[in-house]
C-alpha positions as CSV (number, residue, x, y, z in Angstrom):
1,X,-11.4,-75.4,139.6
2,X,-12.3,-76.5,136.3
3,X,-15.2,-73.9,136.0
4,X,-13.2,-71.1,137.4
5,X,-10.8,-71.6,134.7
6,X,-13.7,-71.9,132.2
7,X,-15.2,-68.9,133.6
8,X,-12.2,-66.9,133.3
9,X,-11.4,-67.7,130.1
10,X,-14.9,-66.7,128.7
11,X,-14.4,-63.5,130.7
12,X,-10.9,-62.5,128.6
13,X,-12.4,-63.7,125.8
14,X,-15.8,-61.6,126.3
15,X,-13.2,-58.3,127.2
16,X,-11.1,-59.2,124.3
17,X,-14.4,-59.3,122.1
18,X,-15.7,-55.7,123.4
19,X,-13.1,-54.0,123.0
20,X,-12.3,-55.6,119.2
21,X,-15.6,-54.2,118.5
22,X,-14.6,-50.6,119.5
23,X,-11.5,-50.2,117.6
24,X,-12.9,-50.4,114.1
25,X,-15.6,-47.4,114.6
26,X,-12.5,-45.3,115.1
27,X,-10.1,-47.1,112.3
28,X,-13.5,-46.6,110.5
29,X,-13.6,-42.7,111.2
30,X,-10.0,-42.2,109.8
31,X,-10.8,-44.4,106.9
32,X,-13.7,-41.9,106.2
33,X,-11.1,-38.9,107.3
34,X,-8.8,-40.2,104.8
35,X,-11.4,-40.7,102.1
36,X,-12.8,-37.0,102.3
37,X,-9.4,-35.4,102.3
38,X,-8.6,-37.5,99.2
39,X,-11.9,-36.4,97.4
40,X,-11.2,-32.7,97.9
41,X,-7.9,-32.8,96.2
42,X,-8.1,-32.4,92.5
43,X,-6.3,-33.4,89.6
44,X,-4.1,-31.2,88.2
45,X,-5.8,-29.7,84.7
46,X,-5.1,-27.0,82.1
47,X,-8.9,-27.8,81.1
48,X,-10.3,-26.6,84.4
49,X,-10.3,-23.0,86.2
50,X,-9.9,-23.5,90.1
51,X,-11.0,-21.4,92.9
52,X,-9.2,-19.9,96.6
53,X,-9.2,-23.1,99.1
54,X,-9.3,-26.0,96.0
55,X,-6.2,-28.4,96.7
56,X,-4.7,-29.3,93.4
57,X,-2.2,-32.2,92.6
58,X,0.8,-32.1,90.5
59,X,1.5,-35.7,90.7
60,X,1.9,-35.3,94.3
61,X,2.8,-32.2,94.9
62,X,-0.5,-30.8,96.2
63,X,-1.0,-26.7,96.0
64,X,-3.5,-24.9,97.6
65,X,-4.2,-21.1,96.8
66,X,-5.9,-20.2,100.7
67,X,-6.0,-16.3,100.5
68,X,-5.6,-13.3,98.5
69,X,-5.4,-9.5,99.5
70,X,-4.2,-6.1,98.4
71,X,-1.2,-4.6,100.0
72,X,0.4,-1.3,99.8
73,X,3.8,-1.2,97.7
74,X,7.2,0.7,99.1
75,X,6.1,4.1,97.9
76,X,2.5,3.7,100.1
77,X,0.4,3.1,96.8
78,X,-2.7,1.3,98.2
79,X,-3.8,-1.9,96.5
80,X,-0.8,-2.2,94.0
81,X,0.7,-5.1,95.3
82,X,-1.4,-8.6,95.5
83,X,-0.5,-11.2,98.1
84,X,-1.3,-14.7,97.8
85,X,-1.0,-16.6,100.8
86,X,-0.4,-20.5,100.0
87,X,0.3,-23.9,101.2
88,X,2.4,-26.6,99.3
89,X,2.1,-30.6,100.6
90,X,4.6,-33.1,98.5
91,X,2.6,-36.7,98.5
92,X,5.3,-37.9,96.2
93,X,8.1,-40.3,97.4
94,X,10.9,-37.7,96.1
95,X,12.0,-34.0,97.0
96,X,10.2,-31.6,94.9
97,X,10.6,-28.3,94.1
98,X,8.4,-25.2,94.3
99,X,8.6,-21.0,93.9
100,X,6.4,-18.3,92.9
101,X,8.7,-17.6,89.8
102,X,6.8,-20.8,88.2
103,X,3.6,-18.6,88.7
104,X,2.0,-16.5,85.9
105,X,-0.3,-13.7,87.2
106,X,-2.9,-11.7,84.2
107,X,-5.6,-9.6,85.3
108,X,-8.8,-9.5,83.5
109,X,-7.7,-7.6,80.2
110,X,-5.1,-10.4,79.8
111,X,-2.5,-7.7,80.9
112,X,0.1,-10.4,82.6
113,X,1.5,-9.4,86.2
114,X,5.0,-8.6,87.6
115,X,6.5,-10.7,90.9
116,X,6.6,-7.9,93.2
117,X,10.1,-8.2,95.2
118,X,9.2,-9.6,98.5
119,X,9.3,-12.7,100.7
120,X,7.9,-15.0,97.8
121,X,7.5,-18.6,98.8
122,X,9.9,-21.2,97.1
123,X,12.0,-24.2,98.2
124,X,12.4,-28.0,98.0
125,X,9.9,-30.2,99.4
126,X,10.7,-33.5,101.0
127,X,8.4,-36.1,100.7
128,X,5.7,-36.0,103.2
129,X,6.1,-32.4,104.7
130,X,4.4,-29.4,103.6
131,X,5.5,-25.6,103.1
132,X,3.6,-22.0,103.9
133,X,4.3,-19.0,102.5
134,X,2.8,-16.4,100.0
135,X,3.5,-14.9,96.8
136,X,3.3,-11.2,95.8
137,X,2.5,-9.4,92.5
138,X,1.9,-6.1,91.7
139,X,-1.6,-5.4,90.0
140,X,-3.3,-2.7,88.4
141,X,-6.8,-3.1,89.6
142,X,-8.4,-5.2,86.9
143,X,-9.4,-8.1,88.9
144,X,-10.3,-10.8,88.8
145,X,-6.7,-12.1,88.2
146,X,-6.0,-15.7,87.0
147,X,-2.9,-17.6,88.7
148,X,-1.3,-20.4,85.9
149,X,1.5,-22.3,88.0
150,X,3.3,-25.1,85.5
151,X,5.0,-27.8,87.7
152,X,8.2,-28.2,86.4
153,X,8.9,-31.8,87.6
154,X,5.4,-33.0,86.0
155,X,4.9,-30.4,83.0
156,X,1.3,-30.3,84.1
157,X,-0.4,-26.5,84.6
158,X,-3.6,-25.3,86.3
159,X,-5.1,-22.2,86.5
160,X,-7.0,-20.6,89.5
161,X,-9.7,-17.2,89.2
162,X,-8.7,-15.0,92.1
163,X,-11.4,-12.0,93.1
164,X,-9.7,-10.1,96.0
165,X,-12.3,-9.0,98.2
């Protein structure tokens, strides 16, 4: 009786080993997950020029510029209007605010950009939920264009060099 019991408990304890060891691979996974999503977003600087696809944080408020493309305007002028599709994450631990109208579009003669009347992206963020939407300008043809959005719960600015292709 006495060895069965042994026996039994060095069986749970050998099941209760295995599968201990096979849990921290995948907690080691998300760790490395985790860690490469964190290295791809970047400070928020008025020293840098981004590109399309960089994730940029405002103190929490991470904007990422995905796509841009031309766009007829109401009269059926091809390629006046520029659309910039977007997504905006807030990491912070308090409701933030984002729109389009804290955007500054110039082309490549310095010339800056008009918000085009459309569906332009902009609302409050809670805290750990994200927002998709896009922003529309109308443009003249001198691309590339540079995007400067100032956050206006942080004061800090970025710019972004948008070529639409």
């Amino acid at each position: 009786m006495k060895k069965l019991a042994i026996g039994l408990v060095a069986a749970i304890g050998l099941t209760s080993a295995l599968t201990g060891c096979g849990n921290p691979s995948s907690e080691k996974d998300k760790t490395e997950t985790k860690q490469v999503a964190q290295q791809e977003t970047i400070k928020a600087t008025d020293q840098e020029t981004f590109k399309l696809g960089d994730h940029v944080d405002f103190l929490g408020l991470i904007v990422t510029f995905e796509k841009a493309t031309y766009l007829e305007n109401d009269k059926g002028v091809k390629n006046s209007v520029m659309k910039i599709d977007m997504k905006v994450e807030n990491k912070s631990a308090a409701s933030r605010g984002f729109t389009t109208i804290d955007m500054e579009i110039k082309d490549s003669k310095g010339k800056k950009l008009a918000i085009y009347p459309g569906e332009n992206l902009g609302e409050k963020i809670q805290p750990g939920k994200s927002i998709s939407g896009s922003g529309y300008f109308t443009v003249n043809g001198n691309g590339p264009y540079t995007i400067t959005y100032k956050d206006q719960d942080s004061d800090k600015k970025a710019s972004w060099k948008v070529e639409v292709k």
